[in-house]
N, C-alpha and C positions, 0 to 999 in steps of 0.2 A: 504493500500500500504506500503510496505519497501521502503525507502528512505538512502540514505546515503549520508550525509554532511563531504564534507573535511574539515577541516581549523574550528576551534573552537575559533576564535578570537569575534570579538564583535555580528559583523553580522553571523557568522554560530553558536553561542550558542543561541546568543538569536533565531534564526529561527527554530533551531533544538526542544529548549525547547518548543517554542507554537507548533510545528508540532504534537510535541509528546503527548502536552495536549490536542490538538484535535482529539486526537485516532490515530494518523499516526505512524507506528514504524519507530523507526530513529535510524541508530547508525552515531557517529558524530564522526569524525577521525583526529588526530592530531599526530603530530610525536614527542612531548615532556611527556613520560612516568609518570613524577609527577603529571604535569597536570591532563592526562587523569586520574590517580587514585584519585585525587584530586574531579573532576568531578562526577565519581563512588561511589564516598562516599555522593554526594549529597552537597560539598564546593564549592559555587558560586566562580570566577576565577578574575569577574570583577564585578564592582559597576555599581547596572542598578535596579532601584524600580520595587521590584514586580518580579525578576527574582532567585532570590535565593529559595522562598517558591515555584516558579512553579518546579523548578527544583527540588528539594526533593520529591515531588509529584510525579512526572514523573520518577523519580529513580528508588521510594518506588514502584511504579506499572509497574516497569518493561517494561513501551513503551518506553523509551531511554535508547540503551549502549554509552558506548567511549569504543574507542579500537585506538590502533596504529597498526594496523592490516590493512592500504588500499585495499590490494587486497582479502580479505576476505567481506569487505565491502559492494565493487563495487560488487564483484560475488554474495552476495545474496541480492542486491536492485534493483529495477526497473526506478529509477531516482537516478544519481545521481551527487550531486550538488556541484560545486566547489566553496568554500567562502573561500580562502587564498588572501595576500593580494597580494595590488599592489603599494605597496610605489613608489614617486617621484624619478626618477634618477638625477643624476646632472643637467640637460639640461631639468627638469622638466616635463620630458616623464613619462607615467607609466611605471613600472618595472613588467615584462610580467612573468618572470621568473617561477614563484610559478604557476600562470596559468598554466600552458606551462608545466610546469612539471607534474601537475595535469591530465590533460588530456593526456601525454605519458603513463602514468601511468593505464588512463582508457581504453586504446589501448592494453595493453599489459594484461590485466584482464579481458576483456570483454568477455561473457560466453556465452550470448545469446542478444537479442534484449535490448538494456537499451536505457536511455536520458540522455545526457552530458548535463548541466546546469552552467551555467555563473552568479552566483549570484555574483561575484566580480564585483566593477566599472571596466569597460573596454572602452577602446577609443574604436571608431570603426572603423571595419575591424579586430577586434579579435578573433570573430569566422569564420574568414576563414582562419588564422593562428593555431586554436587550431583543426578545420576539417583534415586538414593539415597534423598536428602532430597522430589525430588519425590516419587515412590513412595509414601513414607510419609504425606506428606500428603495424596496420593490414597485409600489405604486409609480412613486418619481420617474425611474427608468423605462418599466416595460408596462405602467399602468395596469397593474395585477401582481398578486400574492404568488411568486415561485414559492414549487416544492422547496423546503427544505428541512433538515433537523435541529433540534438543536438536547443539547445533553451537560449536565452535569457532571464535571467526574475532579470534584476535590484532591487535591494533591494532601501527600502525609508524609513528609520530607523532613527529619531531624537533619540540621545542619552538624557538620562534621560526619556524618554518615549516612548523607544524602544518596551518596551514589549504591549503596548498598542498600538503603529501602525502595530505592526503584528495582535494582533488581531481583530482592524475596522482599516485596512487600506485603505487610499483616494483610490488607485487604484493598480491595478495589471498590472501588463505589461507582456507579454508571446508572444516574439519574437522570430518566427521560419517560416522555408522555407519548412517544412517538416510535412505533412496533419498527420501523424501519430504520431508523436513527439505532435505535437497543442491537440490530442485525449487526450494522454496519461498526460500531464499538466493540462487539465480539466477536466482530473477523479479526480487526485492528490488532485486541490482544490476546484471540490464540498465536496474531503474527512473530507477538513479544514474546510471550512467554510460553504457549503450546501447553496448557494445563490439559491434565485430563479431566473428564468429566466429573470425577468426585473430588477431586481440585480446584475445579470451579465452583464448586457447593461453598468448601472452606475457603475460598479465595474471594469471590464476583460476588457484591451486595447487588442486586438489582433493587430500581425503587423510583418513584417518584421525583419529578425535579426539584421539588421541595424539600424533600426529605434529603436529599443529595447536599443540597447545600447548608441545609441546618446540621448534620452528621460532622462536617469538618468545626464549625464554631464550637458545637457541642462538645467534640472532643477536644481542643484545646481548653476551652474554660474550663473542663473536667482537671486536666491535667495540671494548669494553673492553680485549681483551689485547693487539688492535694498538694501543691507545694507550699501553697502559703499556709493551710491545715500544717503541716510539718513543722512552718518555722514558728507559729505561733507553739504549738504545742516547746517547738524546739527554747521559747523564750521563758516557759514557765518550768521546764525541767532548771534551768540556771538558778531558778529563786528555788527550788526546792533540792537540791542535790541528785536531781535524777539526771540518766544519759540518757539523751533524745538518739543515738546509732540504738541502743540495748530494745527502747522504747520502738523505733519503727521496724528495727528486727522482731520483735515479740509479735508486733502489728501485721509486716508485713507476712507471717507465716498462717495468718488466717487465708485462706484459697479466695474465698469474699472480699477480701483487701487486697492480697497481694503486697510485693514488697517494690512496685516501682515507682517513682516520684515520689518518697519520702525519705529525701536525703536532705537533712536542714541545709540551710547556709543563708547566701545575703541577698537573695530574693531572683526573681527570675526576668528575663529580657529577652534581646529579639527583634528577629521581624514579626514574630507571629504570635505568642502570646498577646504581648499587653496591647497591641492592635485589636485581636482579635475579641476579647474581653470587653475593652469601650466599645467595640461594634453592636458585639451582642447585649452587651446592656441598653448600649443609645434604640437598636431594636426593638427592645423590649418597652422602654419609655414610648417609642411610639406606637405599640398594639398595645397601651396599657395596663401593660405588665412589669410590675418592680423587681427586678430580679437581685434578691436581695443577697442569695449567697454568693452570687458573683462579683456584687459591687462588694459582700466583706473580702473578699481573696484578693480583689485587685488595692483596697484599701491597707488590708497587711501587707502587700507585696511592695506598695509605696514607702510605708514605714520602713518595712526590712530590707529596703535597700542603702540607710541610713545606719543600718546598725554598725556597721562597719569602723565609721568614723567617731559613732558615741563608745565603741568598745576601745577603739584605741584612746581616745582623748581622755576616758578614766584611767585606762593602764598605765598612759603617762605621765598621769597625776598620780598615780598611784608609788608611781617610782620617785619622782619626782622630789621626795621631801618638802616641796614648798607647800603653803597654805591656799585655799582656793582662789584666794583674791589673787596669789603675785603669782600663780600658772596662767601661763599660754602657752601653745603650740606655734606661735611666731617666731620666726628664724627656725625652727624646727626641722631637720629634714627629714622625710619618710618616703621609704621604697615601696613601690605598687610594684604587684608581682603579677602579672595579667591585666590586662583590657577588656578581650574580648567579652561577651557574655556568657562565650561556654569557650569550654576545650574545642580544638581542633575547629576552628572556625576563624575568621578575621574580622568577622561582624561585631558591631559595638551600638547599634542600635535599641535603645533602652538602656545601656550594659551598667551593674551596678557600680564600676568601677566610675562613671561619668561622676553619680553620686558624691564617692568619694573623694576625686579629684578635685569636683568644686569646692566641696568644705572644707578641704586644706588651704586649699586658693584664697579663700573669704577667709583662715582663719589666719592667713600671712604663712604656711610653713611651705618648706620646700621639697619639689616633690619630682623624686627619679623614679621614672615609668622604661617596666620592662615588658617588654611580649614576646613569644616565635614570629609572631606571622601578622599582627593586631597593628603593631606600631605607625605604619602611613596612616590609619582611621584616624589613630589616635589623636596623629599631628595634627588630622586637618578638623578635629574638633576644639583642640587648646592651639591653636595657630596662635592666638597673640598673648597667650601666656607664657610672661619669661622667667616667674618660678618654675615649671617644668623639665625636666632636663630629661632626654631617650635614651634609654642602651641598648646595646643590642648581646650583649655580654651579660648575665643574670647575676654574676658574681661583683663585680666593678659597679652594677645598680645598687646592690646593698652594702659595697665600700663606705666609708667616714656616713652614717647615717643614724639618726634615733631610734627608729624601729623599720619593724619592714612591716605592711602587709600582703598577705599572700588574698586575690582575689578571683582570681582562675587559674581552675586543678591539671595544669597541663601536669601530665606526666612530668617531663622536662621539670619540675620543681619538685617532685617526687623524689625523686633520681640523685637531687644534690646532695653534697658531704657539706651536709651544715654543721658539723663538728670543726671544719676548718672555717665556713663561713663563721660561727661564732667565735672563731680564734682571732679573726680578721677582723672582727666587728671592737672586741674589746680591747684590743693592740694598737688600734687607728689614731691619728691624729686629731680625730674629731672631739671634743669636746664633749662628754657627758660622764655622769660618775652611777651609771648603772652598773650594780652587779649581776642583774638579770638581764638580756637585753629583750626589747617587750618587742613579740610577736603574734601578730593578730590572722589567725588560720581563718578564712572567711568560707572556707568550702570543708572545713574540719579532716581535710587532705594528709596532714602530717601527724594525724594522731596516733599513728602505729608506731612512729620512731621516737617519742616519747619524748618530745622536745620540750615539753614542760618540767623538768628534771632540772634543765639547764639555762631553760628561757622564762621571762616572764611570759607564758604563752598563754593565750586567749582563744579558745576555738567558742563554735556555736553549740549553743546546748549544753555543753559539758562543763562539768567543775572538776578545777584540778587540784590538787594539794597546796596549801598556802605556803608559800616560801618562809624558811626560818630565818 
């Protein structure tokens, strides 16, 4: 089958490149001409493991173009699938726009029988708004309603191992009101993926286009509130001496729970959560519906992204010896140990680290920021802050420093011999008279090597032995 993906942002490259190494031909359409030649050349666009070598592959064999070419696109595919975004508008609605223009666009190019496809998050009731828009541009041109489909089919894309849940992904969803459109989506992916039929049972949701589109919100908000369920839980185990790991272990071994997304820490980010959250709330206000346990998840997820900064600013009062009047964190330097919002990713979109960053900024301290792979976001969000300082070195970022925070679990900070790093810390030339040096674990990442022995260490959730 010919496919053509609009929108080459996270979700339409990664989709486009595994389509394409499935045998599917795909041209993948964007309207920034660097890009697309950039693409051409076989130069990965974003950081996503395992997506740049498919992509060369896929180049080098000719089953994927880029073109800024849309209506050339659309005329020689037989699906074709809109992945542009849908950013938050002020009032926390999604931003339909890019959608919307997408499918005018499919109205006004449509050649013969194709499938309009909604692989963007969309609240629902979007696809009778983009029906809509085709309609109208069918009138305009050939004055009458062409055949055509149109179908839901949500993407489920964990960044950092995106390329991997396109290829064994939990489930497919393929939302349509339309017997021939449903045909034409399950020739598509037995092309991908060749399920057998009782594979297709545990694989292929069939459903409604409504239901197609509330399934993707649903399950992020889901996964959001257990996180922020976690970190609250995770904030009252600290006042009482319990351990929030022992606690979502106990939890997570119930088969009715399960043990995924309760892993405390400083709250969660993204392109798709906390977007996806004010969507379906702003939704919900407008069918007059309070959704109330969503707006508390997205409200503790605001707070705990905050904790970070109030756990260090005690720790260092804490060491500190002064009284609360003559502490500040002014002139202060502290190591940030990740940007992104998760591992394995470059995205910094929400990311809790932004948080932090600024309340060291407002509170005067200075502040060396380390990442793998995060670092250019970073810059181009603190561009004209010249307390900041990059490294690209993890060790040299928590040289002559106050503390460090550790705020994304890359492996890569797992891995360190922080026994020399604290040798390093207390030897330096810098200016402090701690004997602990205070370390705030924001992902409770180093709680196996027992740094609290040696550090004033701070994780989430957990209390540790009070230093003599």
């Amino acid at each position: 089958m010919k496919v053509a993906i609009i929108g080459t942002g996270y979700v339409g490259l990664v989709t486009g490149v595994c389509f394409a190494n499935s045998g599917v031909d795909v041209i993948c359409v964007d309207n920034n001409e660097n890009k697309i030649n950039r693409l051409n050349s076989g130069e990965c666009i974003i950081y996503e493991p395992g997506l740049e070598d498919m992509l060369r592959t896929v180049v080098r064999n000719n089953k994927i173009k880029f073109t800024t070419d849309i209506k050339k696109a659309i005329e020689e595919s037989e699906v074709v699938f809109s992945a542009v975004g849908t950013p938050p508008g002020e009032d926390g609605s999604a931003d339909l726009r890019y959608v919307l223009a997408v499918a005018k666009t499919f109205g006004e190019c449509q050649n013969d029988y194709k499938v309009f496809v909604t692989k963007s998050t969309v609240p629902v009731g979007t696809a009778d708004k983009v029906r809509e828009v085709i309609m109208n541009e069918h009138r305009k041109r050939f004055g009458m309603v062409r055949d055509f489909g149109l179908c839901s089919n949500p993407e489920f894309l964990k960044e950092g191992c995106a390329v991997e849940d396109v290829i064994h992904p939990d489930r497919i969803v393929i939302g349509t009101n339309n017997e021939q459109a449903r045909k034409v989506m399950d020739k598509l992916y037995d092309e991908v993926y060749g399920f057998s039929e009782e594979r297709k049972l545990d694989k292929i949701v069939h459903c409604d286009i409504w239901s197609a589109e509330m399934i993707k919100y649903a399950s992020n908000a889901m996964l959001a509130t257990r996180i922020s369920f976690i970190n609250d839980i995770a904030n009252l185990c600290e006042r009482t001496g319990a351990d929030v790991e022992m606690v979502a272990k106990g939890m997570g071994l119930d088969r009715r729970i399960g043990p995924y997304f309760l892993k405390a820490g400083c709250g969660y980010g993204g392109s798709c959560f906390p977007k996806d959250v004010k969507a379906l709330i702003k939704t919900g206000e407008e069918h007059g519906v309070d959704m109330k346990v969503i707006k508390a998840a997205e409200e503790t997820n605001e707070c705990q992204k905050n904790t970070l900064f109030e756990k260090l600013n005690e720790a260092m009062y804490a060491v500190s010896g002064l009284s609360r009047d003559k502490f500040s964190l002014r002139g202060k330097t502290i190591a940030v140990l990740g940007c992104a919002f998760k591992a394995n990713t470059d995205d910094m979109r929400e990311a809790p680290a932004i948080n932090l960053i600024n309340s060291l900024i407002l509170h005067g301290a200075n502040v060396n920021v380390h990442d793998p792979v995060a670092l250019l976001n970073c810059k181009v969000i603190f561009a004209d802050e010249r307390l900041v300082e990059y490294y690209d070195n993890v060790c040299a970022c928590c040289t002559n420093v106050d503390a460090i925070v550790l705020v994304t679990d890359w492996q890569e900070y797992q891995q360190l011999d922080w026994e020399y790093i604290r040798e390093e810390y207390i030897n330096s030339d810098h200016k402090h008279n701690y004997e602990y040096p205070v370390f705030i674990d924001g992902r409770n990442a180093l709680v196996g090597q027992e740094l609290w022995k040696k550090w004033f260490y701070v994780g989430i959730g957990k209390c540790f032995p009070a230093k003599e």
